[in-house]
Each structure stands twice: as structure tokens, then as C-alpha cells.
C-alpha positions as CSV (number, residue, x, y, z in Angstrom):
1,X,-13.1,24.4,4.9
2,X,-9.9,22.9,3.0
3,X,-11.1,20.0,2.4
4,X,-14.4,20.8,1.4
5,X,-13.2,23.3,-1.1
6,X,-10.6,20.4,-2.4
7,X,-13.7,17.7,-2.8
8,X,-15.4,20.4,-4.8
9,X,-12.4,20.9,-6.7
10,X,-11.9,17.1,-7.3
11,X,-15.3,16.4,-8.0
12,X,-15.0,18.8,-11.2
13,X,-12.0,17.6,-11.9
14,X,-13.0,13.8,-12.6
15,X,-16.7,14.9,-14.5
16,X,-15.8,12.0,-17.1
17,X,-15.2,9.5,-14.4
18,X,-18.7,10.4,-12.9
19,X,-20.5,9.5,-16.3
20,X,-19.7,6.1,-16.0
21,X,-22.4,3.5,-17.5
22,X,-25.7,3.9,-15.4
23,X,-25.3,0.5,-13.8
24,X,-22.5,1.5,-11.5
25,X,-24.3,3.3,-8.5
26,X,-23.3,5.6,-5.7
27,X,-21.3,4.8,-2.6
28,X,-22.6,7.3,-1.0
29,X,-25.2,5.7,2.0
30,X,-28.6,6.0,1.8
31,X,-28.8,7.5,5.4
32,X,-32.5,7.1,5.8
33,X,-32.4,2.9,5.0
34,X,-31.6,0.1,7.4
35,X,-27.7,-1.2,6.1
36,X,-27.6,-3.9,3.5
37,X,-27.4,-7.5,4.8
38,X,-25.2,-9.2,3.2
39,X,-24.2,-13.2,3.6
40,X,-21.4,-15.2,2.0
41,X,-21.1,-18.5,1.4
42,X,-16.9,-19.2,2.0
43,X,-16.0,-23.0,0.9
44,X,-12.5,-21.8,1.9
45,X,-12.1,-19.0,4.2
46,X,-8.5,-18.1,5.2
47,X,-7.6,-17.4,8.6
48,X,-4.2,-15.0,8.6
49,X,-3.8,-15.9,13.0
50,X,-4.2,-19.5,12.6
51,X,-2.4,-19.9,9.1
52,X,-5.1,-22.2,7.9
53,X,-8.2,-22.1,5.8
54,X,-11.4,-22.9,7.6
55,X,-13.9,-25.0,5.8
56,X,-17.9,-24.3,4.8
57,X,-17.8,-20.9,6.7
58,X,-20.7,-18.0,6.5
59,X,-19.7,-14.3,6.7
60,X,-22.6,-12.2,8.0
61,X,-22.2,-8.4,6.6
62,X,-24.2,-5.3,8.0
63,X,-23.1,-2.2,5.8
64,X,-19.7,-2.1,5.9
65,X,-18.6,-4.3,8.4
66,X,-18.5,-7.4,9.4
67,X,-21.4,-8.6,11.9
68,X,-20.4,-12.3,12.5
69,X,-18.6,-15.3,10.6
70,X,-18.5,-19.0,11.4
71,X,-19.2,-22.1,10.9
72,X,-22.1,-22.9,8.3
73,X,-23.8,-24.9,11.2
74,X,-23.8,-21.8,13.4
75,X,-24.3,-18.7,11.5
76,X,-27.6,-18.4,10.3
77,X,-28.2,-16.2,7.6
78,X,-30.9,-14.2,7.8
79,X,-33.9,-14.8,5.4
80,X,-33.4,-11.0,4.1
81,X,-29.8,-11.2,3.1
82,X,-28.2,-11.1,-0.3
83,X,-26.6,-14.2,-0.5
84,X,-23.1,-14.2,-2.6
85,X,-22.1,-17.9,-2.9
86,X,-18.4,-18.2,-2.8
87,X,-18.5,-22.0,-1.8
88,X,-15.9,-23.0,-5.0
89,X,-13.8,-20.3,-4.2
90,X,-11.4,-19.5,-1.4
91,X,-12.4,-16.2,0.3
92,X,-9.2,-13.8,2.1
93,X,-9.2,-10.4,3.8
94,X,-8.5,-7.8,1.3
95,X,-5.1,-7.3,0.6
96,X,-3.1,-4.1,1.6
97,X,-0.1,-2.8,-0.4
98,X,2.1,-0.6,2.4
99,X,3.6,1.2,-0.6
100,X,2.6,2.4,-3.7
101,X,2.7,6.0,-5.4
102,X,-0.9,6.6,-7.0
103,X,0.9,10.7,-8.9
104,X,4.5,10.7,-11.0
105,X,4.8,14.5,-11.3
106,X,3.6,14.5,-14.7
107,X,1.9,17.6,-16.4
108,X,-0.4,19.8,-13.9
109,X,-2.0,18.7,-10.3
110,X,-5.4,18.2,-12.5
111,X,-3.5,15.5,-14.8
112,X,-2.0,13.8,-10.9
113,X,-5.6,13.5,-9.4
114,X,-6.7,11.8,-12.7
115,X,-3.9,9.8,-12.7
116,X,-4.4,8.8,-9.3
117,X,-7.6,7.9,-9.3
118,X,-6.6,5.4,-12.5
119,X,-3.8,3.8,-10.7
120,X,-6.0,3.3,-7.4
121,X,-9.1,1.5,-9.6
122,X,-6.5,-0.6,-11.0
123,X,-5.1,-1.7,-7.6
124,X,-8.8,-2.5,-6.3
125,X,-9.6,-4.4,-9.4
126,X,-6.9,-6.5,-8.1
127,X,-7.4,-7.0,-4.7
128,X,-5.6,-4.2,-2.7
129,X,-8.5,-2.9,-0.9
130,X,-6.0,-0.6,1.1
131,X,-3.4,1.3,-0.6
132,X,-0.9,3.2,1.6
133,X,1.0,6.1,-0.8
134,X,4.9,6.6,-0.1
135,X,4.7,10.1,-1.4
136,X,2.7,11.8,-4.0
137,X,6.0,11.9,-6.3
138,X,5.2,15.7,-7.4
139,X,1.6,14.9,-6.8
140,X,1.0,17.3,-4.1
141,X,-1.8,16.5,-1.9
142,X,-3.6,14.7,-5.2
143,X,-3.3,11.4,-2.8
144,X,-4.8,13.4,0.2
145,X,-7.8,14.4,-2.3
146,X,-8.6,11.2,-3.7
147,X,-8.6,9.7,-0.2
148,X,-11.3,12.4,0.6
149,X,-13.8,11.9,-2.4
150,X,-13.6,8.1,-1.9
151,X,-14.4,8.8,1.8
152,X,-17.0,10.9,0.5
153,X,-18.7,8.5,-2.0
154,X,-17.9,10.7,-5.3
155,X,-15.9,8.3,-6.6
156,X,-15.1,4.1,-6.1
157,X,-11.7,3.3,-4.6
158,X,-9.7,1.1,-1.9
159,X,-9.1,2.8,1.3
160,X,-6.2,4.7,1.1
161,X,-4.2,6.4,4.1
162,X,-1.7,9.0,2.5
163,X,1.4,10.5,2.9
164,X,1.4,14.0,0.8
165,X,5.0,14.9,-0.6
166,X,8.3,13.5,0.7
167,X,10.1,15.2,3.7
168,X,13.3,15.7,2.6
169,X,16.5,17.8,3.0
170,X,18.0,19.5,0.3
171,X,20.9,17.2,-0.4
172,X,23.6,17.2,-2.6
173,X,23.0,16.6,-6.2
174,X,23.3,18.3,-9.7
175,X,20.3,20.8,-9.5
176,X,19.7,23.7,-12.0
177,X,20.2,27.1,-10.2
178,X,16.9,29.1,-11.1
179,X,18.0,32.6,-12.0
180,X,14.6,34.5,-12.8
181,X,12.3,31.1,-12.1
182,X,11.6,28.5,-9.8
183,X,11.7,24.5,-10.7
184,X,8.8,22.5,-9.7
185,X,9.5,21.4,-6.3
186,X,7.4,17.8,-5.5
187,X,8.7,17.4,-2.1
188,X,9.1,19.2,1.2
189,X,12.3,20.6,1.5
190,X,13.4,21.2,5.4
191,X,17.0,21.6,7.0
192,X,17.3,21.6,11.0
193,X,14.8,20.1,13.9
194,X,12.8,23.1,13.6
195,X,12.3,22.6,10.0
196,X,11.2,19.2,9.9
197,X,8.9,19.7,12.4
198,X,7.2,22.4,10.7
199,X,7.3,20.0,7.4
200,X,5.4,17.6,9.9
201,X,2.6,20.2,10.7
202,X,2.1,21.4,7.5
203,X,1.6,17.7,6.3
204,X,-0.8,16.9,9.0
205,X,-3.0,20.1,8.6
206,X,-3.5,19.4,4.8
207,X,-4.8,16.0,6.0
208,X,-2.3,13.3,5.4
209,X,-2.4,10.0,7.3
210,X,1.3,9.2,8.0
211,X,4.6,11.1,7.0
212,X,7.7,9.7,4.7
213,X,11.0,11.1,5.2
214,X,14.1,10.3,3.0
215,X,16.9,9.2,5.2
216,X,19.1,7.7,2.5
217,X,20.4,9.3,-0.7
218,X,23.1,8.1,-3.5
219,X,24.4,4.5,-3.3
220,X,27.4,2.5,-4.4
221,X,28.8,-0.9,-4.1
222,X,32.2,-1.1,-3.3
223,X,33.9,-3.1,-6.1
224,X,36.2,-5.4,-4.3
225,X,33.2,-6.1,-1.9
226,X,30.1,-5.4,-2.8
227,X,29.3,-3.8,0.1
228,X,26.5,-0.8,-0.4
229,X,27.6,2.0,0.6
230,X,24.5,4.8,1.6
231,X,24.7,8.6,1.6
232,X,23.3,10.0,4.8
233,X,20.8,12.5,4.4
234,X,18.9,13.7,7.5
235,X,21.0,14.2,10.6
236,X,19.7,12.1,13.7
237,X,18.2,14.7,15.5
238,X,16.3,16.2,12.5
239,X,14.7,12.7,11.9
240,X,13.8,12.5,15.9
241,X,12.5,15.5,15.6
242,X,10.2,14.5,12.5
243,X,9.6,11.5,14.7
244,X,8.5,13.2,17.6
245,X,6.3,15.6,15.7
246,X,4.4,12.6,13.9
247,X,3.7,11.0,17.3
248,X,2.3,14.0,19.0
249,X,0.4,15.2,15.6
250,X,-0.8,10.8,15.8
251,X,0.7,10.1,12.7
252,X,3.0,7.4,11.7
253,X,5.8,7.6,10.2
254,X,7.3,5.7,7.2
255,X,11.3,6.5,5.4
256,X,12.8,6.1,2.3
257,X,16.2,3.4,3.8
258,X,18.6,1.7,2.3
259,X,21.0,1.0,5.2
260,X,24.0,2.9,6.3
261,X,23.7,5.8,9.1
262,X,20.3,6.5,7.9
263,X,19.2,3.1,8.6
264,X,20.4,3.1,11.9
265,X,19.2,6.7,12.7
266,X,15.6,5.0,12.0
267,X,15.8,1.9,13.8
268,X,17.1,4.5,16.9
269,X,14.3,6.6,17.2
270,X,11.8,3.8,16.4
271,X,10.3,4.6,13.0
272,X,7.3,2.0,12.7
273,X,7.1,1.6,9.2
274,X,11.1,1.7,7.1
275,X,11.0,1.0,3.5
276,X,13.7,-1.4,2.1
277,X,16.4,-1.6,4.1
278,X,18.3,-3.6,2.0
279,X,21.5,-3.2,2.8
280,X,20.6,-4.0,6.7
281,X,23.7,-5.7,8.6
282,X,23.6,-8.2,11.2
283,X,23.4,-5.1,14.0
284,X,20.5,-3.2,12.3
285,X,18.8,-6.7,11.9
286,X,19.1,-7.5,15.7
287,X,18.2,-4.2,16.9
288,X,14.8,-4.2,14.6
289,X,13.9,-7.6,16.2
290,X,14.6,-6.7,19.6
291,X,12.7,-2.8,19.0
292,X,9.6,-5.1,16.8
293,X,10.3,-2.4,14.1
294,X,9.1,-3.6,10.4
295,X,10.7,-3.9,7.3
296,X,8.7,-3.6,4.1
297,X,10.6,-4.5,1.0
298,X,10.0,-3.4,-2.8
299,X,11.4,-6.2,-5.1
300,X,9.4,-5.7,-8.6
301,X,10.7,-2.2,-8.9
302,X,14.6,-3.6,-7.8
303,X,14.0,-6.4,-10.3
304,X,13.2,-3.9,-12.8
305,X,16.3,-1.2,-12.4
306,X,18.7,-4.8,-12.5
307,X,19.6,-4.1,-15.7
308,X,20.6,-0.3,-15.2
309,X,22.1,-1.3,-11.9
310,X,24.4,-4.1,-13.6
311,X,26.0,-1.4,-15.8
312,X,27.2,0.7,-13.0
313,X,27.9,-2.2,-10.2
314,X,28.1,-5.5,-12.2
315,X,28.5,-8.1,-10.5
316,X,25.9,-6.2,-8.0
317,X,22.9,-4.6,-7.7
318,X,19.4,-3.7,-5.7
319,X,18.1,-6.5,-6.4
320,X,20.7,-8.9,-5.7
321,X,21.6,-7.8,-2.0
322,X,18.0,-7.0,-1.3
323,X,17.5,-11.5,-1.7
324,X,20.6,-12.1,0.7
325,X,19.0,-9.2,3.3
326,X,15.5,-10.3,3.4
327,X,16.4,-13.8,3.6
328,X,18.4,-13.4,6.5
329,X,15.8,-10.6,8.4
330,X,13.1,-13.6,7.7
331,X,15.1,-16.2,9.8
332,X,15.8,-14.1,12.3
333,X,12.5,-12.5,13.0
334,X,12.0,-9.0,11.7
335,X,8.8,-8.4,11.2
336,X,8.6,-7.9,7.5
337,X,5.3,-6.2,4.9
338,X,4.3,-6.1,2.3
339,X,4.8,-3.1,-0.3
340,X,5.1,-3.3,-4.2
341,X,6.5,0.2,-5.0
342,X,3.8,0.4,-7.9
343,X,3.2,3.8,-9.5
344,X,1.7,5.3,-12.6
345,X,3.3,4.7,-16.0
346,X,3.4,7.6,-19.0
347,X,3.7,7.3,-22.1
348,X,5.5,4.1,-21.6
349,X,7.9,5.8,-18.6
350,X,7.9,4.6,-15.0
351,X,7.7,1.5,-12.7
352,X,6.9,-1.0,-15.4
353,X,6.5,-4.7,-13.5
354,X,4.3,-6.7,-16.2
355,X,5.3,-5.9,-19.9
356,X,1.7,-7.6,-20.9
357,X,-0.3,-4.7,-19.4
358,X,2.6,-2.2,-19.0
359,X,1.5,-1.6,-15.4
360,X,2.8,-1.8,-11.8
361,X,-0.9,-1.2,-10.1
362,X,-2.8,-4.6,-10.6
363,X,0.1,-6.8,-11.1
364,X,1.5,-6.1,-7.1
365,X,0.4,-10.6,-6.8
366,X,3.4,-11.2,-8.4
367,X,5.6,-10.5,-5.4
368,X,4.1,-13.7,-3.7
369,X,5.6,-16.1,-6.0
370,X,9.1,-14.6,-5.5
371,X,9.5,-14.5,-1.8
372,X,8.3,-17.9,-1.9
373,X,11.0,-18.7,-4.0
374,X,13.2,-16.9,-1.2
375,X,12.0,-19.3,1.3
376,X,8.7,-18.1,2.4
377,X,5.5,-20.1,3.3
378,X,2.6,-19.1,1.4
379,X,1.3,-18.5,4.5
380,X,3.9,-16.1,5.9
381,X,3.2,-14.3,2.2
382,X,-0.1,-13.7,2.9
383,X,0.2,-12.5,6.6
384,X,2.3,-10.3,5.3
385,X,-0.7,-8.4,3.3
386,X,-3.5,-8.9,5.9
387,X,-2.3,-9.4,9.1
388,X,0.8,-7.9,9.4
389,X,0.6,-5.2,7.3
390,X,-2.5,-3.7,9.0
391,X,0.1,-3.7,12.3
392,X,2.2,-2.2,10.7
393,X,-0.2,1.0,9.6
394,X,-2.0,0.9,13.2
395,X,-5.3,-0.7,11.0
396,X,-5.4,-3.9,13.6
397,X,-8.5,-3.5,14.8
398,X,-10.5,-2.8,11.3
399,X,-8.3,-4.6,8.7
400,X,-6.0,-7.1,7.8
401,X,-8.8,-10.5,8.6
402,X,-12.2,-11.4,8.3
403,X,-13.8,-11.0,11.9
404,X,-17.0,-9.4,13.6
405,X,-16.6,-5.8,13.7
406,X,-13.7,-5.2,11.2
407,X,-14.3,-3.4,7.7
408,X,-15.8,-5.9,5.4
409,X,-13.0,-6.2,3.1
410,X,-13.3,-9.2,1.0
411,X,-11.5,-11.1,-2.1
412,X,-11.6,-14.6,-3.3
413,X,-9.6,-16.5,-5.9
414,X,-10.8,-19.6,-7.7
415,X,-7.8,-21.9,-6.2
416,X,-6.2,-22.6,-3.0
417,X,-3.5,-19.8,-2.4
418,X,-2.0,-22.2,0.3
419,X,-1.2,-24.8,-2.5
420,X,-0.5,-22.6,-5.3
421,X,0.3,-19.3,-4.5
422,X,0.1,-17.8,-7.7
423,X,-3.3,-17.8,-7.0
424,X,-2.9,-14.7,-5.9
425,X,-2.1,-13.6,-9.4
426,X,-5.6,-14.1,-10.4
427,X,-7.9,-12.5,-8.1
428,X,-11.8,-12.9,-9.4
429,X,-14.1,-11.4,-6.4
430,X,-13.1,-7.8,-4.8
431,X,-15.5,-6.6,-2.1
432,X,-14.4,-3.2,0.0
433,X,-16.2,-2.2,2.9
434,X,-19.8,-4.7,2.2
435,X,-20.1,-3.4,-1.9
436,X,-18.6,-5.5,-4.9
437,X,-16.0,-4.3,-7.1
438,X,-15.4,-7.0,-8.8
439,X,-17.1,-10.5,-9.4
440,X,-16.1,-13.2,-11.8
441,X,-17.4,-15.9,-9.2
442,X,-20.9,-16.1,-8.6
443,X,-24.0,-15.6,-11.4
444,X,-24.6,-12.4,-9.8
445,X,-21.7,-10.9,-10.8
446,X,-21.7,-12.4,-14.4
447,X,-18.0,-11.0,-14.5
448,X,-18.7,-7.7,-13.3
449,X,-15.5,-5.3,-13.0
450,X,-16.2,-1.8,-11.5
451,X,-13.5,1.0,-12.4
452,X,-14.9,4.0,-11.6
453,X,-17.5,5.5,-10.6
């Protein structure tokens, strides 16, 4: 009954979004027709489990998923399919960012789901046909409800497996004392195993996908070192417990981690999906190759604060130590994602990656180019958004490649992302789940770009 009565309230909420230009039609299936064949023509078709593209292939669609692929010679396409020829092009799985924020706790939750549904459209647009939100930032469950109308059909977006608010304890800090009021609270506040858990149920029973704790507070860097030093926030039996809940609730569960105690208190209980871990030592890194425990690294947001971090910590900062650490969790193994940190901008305020478009959604392709310049393949890059990425977020077996019976997720650029992997800076053809989003590729499209519904 929630969630009905939150589709409802979304669906008033985003009227202007639903009087889009006629052309742009429902998502919603026509139950009583036969699934939409669907055939493409891939000159290039890249293969994240090989690491190689595959030449002159055929992708058979049936609704939303994929119905077979192969060879040219061997996949016949049927004489009723829509035929989009992508034969120039080189087609990939759609991409999946493992951490963005789509709310920024600005004005009321009305302004958040608006906001949210902007930032998502703009993510699409560019590829990310699966978003996964780190916390609603003051959002509330604006993530949660956006996920269910786009599930629903009211409105066009990528997939998107939420988190809610933050878990976190109330930690030290320079907080107002309310005396006859009450500050806006955006996260969960619990202290204690008991608490936690109940933070854990009450997440899962407004519907999110996965949890996010905070496990690591205020940071320094040691002036005559550089070491970073991490405040511990969460004890290590109130993140088991958090842990525990998750798994027997079947959620997953992602943290806010730096390094430090927190760091370790994650890689201990076996959190599947840490966030930064930048200041990981040669003990945390052995421990998360020998456990198979991920790392996903923002850098465009770190690359952004270098300036403020350079005023308090010259000559360190974020974004200096995070190169050293992923560099060295690359060689030895650790099983690393792919996550942008990207989140709403106001009024000029917020994660601000690309001055050109004053954006962070949309612009998440320019993280390939850097690790690149850290020593990745553009191959390793890529499995890191496909492949590895839907392992991470236990999406395996309906995401992250292009293969009978996964979701039809679909992009293509006009270059070869293995030669140039900039490439990936200029996606042209978005298709989520069988239907275009975006097409700048074929004559059908005549550069059609969907942004909401």
C-alpha cells in the first residue's frame, strides 16, 4: 500500500515531465501485444569476458531482453524485426555507475524527486543504463520513488537500485542544539547493534535495494608524513550487526571508507561493495584480495575538492593518495568498480566535474581517460562498468554484457573505445531494456534524445 500511495504521489508530482512532446511514448507494456522484435546490426560488438570486440555480429531482442546474438552468418533476423543498423558503430553493454546521488537536500522532498528524476535522464542520456544511489543526501526515499515510477512506466529512466538515506551514528561534530525545533535530519541516525539493525529494517521496508553505512568520519594528513589519518565512526560490532541484518533482509551493503579502523572493520565482516578506500595499506589491500571484496573509487569529485584540500594538507590531498592507492590495489588484484560520485548541482553548488555543462551526471565517461592514465587497459576500464560492476551489485546474471537472456541494455559510440578510450566521452546510441533513448547513429533516430517522459 506504500508504495502505491508514493507512485501516486510521484506521479503528481512530475505533471510537467508527463507533458512531454507527443512523440515520446509510454514505457508502460502493451500487455495484450506479442513483445517487439528487435535486431541490430553490431560492426563492433564488445565482449567485457573475452576483452575483445567481435566483428559483424547480430543482436536478436524480444521485449526487453536479449533473445540471442552472434555472428552475422548465424543469427537470422527475423523478417518482422525492426532493424537498427549499428554496423559503423561499436556497440557495449550499458554502462553502470556504482555510485551516484540522484537528491542534495535542497528545498522540500517535492523539489528532491524532481531533482532526481533530472539527474537520472541526464545519466541515461549518457550511457549509464544503471544507476546505483549512495544515499539520498536529505533526499529521503525520493531515490526509492523514482526507482518505482520508472519500474512502473510513468516516467523514462535507467534502472536504478537505491539506497534511501545514510546509516549513520551520531558522531562528533559542531551541530546546532535545537532548543524549541528540530534540524532537518537527511540520514538515519542509530547508536548500538540494536539500533542499526532496526535502521536496516526500516530501510528495507520502505523499499530500498541495498544499504550505505558511514564508517569513516574527519580526515587528516599527518604533516611530516602524509599519512591519512581516519576518524572511526561505527564500532565493529554495530557495522556486523548492519551487516548481518542486510544479508538476512537480502540486501547488500555498501560504506562510506576512507581507511583507518573503519576500513578494516569492513573488510572484516565482508562488506561487498566499500566506497573509496583510499587510504588502504598494504594489509587492507591483501586482505580484500584474499576475501574478493571490491573497491569502487570516486576520482572526479577528489579531483574537484584538490584545491580546498591543498589549503589544509598541502603538499596532500584526496586526490593525490587516492592515485598511489588504486594503483597499487590494481597490481595486486583487488577487484576494483566503477562509481563517479555524481550528484545534482544548485544554483551553481555541488559536485561540479565538467565546467562546460556544470554537471557531474552525463559527464561520469571522463573517469576512463584518467585511470588509463593510472595504468589501466581500456579494457580493464570498461569491465569495470559492465562486467564487474554488475558483480559487484549481484546484477550478474541480467547486466553488465550483451548475452541471450540478460536485460537488453545497449550503447554504441561512433569509434573504437579499445583504441581511443575517450570514446566513451561521446556516447551517440542509448538503448535500456529493448527501447531507444537516444540515437544519433542510425536514420531512424535522426538524433533523437529522450529526457523525459
Amino acid at each position: 500500500m506504500q508504495r502505491k500511495t508514493g507512485l501516486r504521489i510521484f506521479g503528481l508530482l512530475i505533471l510537467t515531465a508527463l507533458l512531454a512532446p507527443a512523440g515520446v511514448r509510454s514505457q508502460t507494456p502493451a500487455t495484450s501485444q506479442a513483445p517487439q522484435t528487435t535486431a541490430i546490426r553490431a560492426g563492433r560488438l564488445f565482449d567485457p569476458k573475452s576483452g575483445t570486440n567481435l566483428m559483424n555480429q547480430v543482436v536478436i531482442i524480444k521485449g526487453d531482453r536479449v533473445a540471442d546474438v552472434g555472428p552475422a552468418d548465424r543469427v537470422q533476423i527475423p523478417p518482422d524485426a525492426k532493424v537498427i543498423d549499428l554496423s559503423r558503430a561499436t556497440v557495449l553493454p550499458g554502462l553502470i555507475d556504482g555510485h551516484v546521488h540522484l537528491t542534495d537536500a535542497s528545498v522540500g522532498l517535492q523539489h528532491q524527486m524532481m531533482v532526481a528524476l533530472y539527474s537520472a535522464t541526464q545519466s541515461l542520456n549518457a550511457g549509464y543504463t544503471t544507476l546505483v544511489p549512495m544515499g539520498s543526501h536529505g533526499g529521503g526515499y525520493a531515490d526509492v520513488e523514482l526507482r518505482n515510477a520508472i519500474d512502473a512506466g510513468f516516467v523514462h529512466g535507467p534502472r536504478i537500485l537505491p539506497a534511501g538515506p545514510l546509516i549513520e551514528i551520531t558522531s562528533p561534530g559542531k551541530a546546532t542544539f535545537p532548543l524549541d525545533w528540530k534540524p532537518f535530519e537527511p540520514s538515519l541516525y542509530a547508536n548500538g547493534p540494536g539500533q542499526f539493525r532496526e535502521a536496516v529494517r526500516q530501510l528495507a521496508h520502505y523499499g530500498a535495494d541495498h544499504i550505505k553505512i558511514t564508517t569513516t568520519g574527519a580526515f587528516y594528513f599527518k604533516p611530516d608524513t602524509g599519512e591519512m589519518v581516519n576518524q572511526e565512526l561505527p564500532t565493529l560490532d554495530e557495522v556486523k550487526a548492519a551487516v548481518e541484518e542486510a544479508h538476512r533482509l537480502g540486501l547488500f551493503v555498501a560504506s562510506h571508507t576512507y581507511g583507518g579502523p573503519g576500513l578494516k572493520h569492513a573488510i572484516e565482516v565482508g562488506e561487498e561493495d566499500i566506497q573509496h578506500g583510499l587510504a588502504a595499506d598494504d594489509e587492507d589491500i591483501k586482505m580484500l584480495v584474499q576475501k574478493n571484496l571490491p573497491i569502487t573509487s570516486t576520482i572526479l569529485d577528489q579531483r574537484q575538492d584538490e584545491p580546498g584540500d591543498l589549503k589544509r594538507f598541502a603538499p596532500y590531498s584526496r586526490w593525490r593518495i587516492q592515485q598511489v592507492t588504486w594503483k597499487k590495489m590494481m597490481t595486486a588484484g583487488v577487484k576494483l568498480g566503477f562509481g563517479s560520485g555524481a550528484a545534482p548541482v544548485t544554483n551553481g553548488q555541488g559536485r561540479i566535474y565538467n565546467l562546460a555543462c556544470q554537471c557531474s551526471h552525463g559527464v561520469q565517461g571522463e573517469m576512463f581517460p584518467v585511470f588509463v592514465s593510472w595504468g589501466a587497459t581500456p579494457v580493464y576500464t570498461l569491465r569495470m562498468a559492465t562486467m564487474v560492476n554488475a558483480e559487484i551489485i549481484h546484477q550478474q546474471n541480467n547486466l553488465g554484457s550483451i548475452e541471450k537472456g540478460k536485460f537488453a541494455d545497449v550503447i554504441a559510440v561512433s569509434g573504437d573505445p579499445l583504441q581511443d578510450i575517450s570514446e566513451m566521452q561521446r556516447v551517440k546510441f542509448v538503448m535500456k531494456g529493448g527501447e531507444v533513448f537516444r540515437d544519433e547513429l542510425t536514420a531512424l533516430g535522426n538524433g533523437a534524445l529522450r529526457t523525459a517522459k
